[in-house]
C-alpha positions as CSV (number, residue, x, y, z in Angstrom):
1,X,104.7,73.8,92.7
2,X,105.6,76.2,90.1
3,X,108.9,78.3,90.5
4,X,107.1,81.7,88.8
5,X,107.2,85.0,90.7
6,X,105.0,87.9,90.5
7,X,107.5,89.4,89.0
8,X,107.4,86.8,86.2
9,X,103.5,87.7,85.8
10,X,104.3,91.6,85.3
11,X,106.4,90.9,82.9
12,X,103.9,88.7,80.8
13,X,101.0,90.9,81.4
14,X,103.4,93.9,79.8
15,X,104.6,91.2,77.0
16,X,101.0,90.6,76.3
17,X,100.6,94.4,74.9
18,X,102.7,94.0,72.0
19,X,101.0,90.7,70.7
20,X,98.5,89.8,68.3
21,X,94.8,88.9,70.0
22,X,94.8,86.0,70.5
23,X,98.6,85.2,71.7
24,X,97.8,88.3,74.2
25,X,94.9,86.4,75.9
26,X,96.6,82.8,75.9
27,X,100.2,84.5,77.6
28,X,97.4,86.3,80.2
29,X,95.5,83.4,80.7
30,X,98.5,81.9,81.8
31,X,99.9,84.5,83.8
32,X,95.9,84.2,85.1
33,X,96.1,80.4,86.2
34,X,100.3,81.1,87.7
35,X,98.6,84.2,89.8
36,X,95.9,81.7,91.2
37,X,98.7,79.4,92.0
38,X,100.7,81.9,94.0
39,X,97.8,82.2,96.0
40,X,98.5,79.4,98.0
41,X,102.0,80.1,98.7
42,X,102.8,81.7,102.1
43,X,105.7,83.3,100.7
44,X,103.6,86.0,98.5
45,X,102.8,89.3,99.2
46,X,98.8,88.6,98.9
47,X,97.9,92.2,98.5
48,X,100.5,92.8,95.5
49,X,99.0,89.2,94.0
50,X,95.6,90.5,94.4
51,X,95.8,93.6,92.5
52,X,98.2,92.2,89.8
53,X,95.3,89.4,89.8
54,X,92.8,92.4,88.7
55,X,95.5,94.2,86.2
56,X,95.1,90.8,84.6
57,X,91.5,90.5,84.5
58,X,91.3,94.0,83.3
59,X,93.8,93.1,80.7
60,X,91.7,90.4,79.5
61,X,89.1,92.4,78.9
62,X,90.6,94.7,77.4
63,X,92.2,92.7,74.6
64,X,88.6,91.6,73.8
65,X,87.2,94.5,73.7
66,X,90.2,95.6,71.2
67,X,89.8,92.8,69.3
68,X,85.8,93.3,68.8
69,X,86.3,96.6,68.1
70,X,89.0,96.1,65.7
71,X,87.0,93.4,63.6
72,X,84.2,96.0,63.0
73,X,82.1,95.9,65.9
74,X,83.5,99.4,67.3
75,X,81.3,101.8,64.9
76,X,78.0,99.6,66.0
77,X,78.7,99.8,69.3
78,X,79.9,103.6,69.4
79,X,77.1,105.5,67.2
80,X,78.6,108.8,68.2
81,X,81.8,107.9,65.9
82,X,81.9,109.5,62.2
83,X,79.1,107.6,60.3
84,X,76.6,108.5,63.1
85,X,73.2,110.5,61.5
């Protein structure tokens, strides 16, 4: 059994905003599989692990969505930007 808290996977979901794409989603990934892992312990306050379980998802997501927009795909997928007619 792993010895990480909740409080260990708040502070790598806030670590995660300060680093590149793809270290962000690895470091929440892993914070993703330790939050799954806390599930089963009787000791955790499941409500709390729950919603930091969808702050991580969200997360996720939104490094993604950064990182697709970032690499160009933002002005194709937002026509109302600058370039639009």
């Amino acid at each position: 059994m792993t010895n990480t808290t909740l409080e260990d996977v708040e502070r790598s979901l806030d670590r995660a905003t300060d680093l590149e794409t793809e270290e962000a989603v690895a470091v929440l990934r892993t914070a993703r599989q330790d939050i799954e892992d806390l599930g089963s312990d009787p000791d955790v306050d499941e409500q709390r692990r729950r919603q930091l379980e969808e702050r991580l998802d969200q997360r996720i997501r939104e490094v993604k969505n950064r990182d697709a927009y970032d690499s160009g795909l933002g002005a194709a997928m937002n026509p109302d930007d600058d370039e639009a007619p």
